[in-house]
C-alpha positions in Angstrom: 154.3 -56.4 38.1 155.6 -56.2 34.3 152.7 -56.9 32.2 149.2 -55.6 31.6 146.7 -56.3 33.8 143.0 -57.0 31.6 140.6 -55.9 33.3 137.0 -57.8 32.8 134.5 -55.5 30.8 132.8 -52.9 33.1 129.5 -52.9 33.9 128.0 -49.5 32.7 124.4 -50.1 34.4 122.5 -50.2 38.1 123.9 -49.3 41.0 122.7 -46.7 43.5 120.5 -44.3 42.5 122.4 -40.8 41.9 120.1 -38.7 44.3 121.1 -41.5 47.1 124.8 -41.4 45.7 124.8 -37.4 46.3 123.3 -38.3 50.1 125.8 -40.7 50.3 129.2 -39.1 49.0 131.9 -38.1 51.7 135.6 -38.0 52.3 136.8 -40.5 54.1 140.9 -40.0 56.0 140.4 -43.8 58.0 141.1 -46.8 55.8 141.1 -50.4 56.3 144.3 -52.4 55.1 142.2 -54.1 52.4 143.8 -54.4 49.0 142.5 -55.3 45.8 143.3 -58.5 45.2 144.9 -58.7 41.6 143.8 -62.5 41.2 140.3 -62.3 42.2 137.5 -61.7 39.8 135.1 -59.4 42.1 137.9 -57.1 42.8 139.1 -56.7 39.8 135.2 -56.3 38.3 135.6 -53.3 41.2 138.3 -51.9 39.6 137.3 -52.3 36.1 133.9 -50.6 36.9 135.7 -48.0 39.4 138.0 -46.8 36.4 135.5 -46.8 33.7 133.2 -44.8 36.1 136.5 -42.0 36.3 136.7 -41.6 33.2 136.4 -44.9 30.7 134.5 -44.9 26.8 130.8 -44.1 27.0 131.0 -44.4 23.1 133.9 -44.0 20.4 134.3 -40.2 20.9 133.0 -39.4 25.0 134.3 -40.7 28.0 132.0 -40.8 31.3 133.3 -37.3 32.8 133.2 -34.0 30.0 136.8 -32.2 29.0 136.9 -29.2 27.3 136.3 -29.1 23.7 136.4 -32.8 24.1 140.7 -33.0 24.5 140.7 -36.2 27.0 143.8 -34.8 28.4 143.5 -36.4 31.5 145.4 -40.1 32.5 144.5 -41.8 35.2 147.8 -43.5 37.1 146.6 -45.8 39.3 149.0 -46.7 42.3 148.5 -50.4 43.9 150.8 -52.1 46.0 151.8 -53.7 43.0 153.7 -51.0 41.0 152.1 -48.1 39.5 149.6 -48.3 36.4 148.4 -46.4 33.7 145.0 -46.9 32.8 143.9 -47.6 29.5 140.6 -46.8 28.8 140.4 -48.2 24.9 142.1 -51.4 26.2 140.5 -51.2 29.3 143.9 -52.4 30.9 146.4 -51.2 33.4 150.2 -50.7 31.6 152.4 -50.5 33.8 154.7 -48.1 34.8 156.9 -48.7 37.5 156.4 -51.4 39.4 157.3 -50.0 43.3 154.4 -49.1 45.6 154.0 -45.5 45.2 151.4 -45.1 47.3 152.8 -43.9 50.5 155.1 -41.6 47.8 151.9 -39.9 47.0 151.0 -37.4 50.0 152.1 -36.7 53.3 149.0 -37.1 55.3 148.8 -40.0 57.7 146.1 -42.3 55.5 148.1 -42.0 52.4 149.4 -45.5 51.1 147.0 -47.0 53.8 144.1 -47.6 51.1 143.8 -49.7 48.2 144.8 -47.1 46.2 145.7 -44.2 44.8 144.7 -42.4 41.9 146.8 -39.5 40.2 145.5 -37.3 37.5 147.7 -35.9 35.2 146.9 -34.2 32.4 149.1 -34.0 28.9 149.6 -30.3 29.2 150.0 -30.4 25.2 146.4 -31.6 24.0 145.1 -28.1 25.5 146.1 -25.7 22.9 144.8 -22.4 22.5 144.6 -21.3 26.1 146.9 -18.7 28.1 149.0 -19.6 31.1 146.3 -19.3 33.6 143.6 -20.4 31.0 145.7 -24.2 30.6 145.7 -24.3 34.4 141.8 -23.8 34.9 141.0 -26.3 32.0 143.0 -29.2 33.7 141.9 -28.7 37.1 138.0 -28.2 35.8 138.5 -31.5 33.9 140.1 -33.4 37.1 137.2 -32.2 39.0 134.9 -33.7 36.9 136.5 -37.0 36.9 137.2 -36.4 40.8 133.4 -36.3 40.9 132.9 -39.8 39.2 135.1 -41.2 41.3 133.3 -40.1 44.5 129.5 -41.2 43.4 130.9 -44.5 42.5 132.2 -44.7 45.3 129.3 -44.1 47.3 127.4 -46.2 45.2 129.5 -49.4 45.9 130.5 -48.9 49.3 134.0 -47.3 48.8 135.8 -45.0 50.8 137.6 -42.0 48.8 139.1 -38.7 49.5 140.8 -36.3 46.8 143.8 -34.5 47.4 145.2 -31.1 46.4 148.3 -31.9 49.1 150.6 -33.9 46.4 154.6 -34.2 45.8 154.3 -33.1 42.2 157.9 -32.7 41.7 158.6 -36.4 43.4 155.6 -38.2 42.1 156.0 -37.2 38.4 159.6 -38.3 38.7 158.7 -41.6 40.4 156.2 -42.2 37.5 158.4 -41.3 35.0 156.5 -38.1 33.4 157.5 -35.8 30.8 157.3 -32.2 31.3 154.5 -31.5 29.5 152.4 -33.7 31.7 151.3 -32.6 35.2 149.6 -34.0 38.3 146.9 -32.0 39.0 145.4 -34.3 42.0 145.5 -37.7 43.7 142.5 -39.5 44.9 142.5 -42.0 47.4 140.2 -45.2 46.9 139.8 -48.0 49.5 137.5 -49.3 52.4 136.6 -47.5 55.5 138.3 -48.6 58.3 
């Protein structure tokens, strides 16, 4: 798929409680062969609502999971059977990137490029200034988590199946996605329904 996919406004209210969410949140390594359908209006409502969860505009300066000092480093690719997207969050849109199924390309374990999706962080290693070596790394792993966290109490909220991953072809992936050096993958997430 070539061109932009709008996603409907998200909805930024209800849903599960978040002490019932925290009861609630697991990884999940079995998934159904559902997909989200591109040309339906509930899926893509999922989707909307799933990415602004992750890390979408709570007003013109935040976003829905903290970064430090505020830097938004963090992109969310979003790989569907479709092609590959990258979210974005001021648009609320998917741009797309390549447009293969890079699911399967994103992990070795058995479930990967079974779900609906698969969600890769990768930070733009050059919005963190100021930071040794080893301080760079913590900040864009601390920031995925965050996100990573989003991501599993929606989730669990909605009836989703997730599971993030630290197991990830950086090398392969960031070449299939067409990434410059100065961004990374930090992690994948997988997204679907529970088999």
């Amino acid at each position: 798929m070539n061109t932009d996919i709008i996603l409907p406004a998200p909805v930024c209210i209800g849903g599960m409680p978040l002490r019932d969410a925290l009861m609630t949140r697991r990884s999940v390594r079995t998934y159904s062969p559902r997909r989200f359908n591109l040309n339906d209006k509930q899926d893509l409502q999922l989707l909307s609502d799933l990415l602004w969860a992750a890390f979408g505009p709570i007003s013109p300066k935040r976003r829905s999971a903290p970064s430090s000092h505020n830097r938004q480093e963090t992109d969310l690719y979003v790989l569907l059977p479709e092609g590959a997207f990258r979210y974005d969050p001021s648009g609320n849109r998917l741009l797309p990137v390549v447009g293969t199924d890079l699911r399967a390309a994103s992990g070795a374990q058995d479930y990967v490029g079974t779900a609906a999706a698969e969600i890769a962080f990768v930070a733009d290693t050059t919005k963190v200034t100021g930071k040794s070596p080893r301080g760079l790394v913590e900040t864009i792993y601390v920031d995925t988590g965050f996100i990573s966290q989003n991501i599993y109490l929606f989730c669990a909220s909605e009836g989703l199946a997730t599971v993030v991953r630290a197991m990830v072809p950086k090398e392969s992936l960031a070449a299939a996605l067409q990434l410059t050096h100065s961004q990374e993958i930090t992690l994948v997430q997988t997204v679907g329904w529970a088999q």
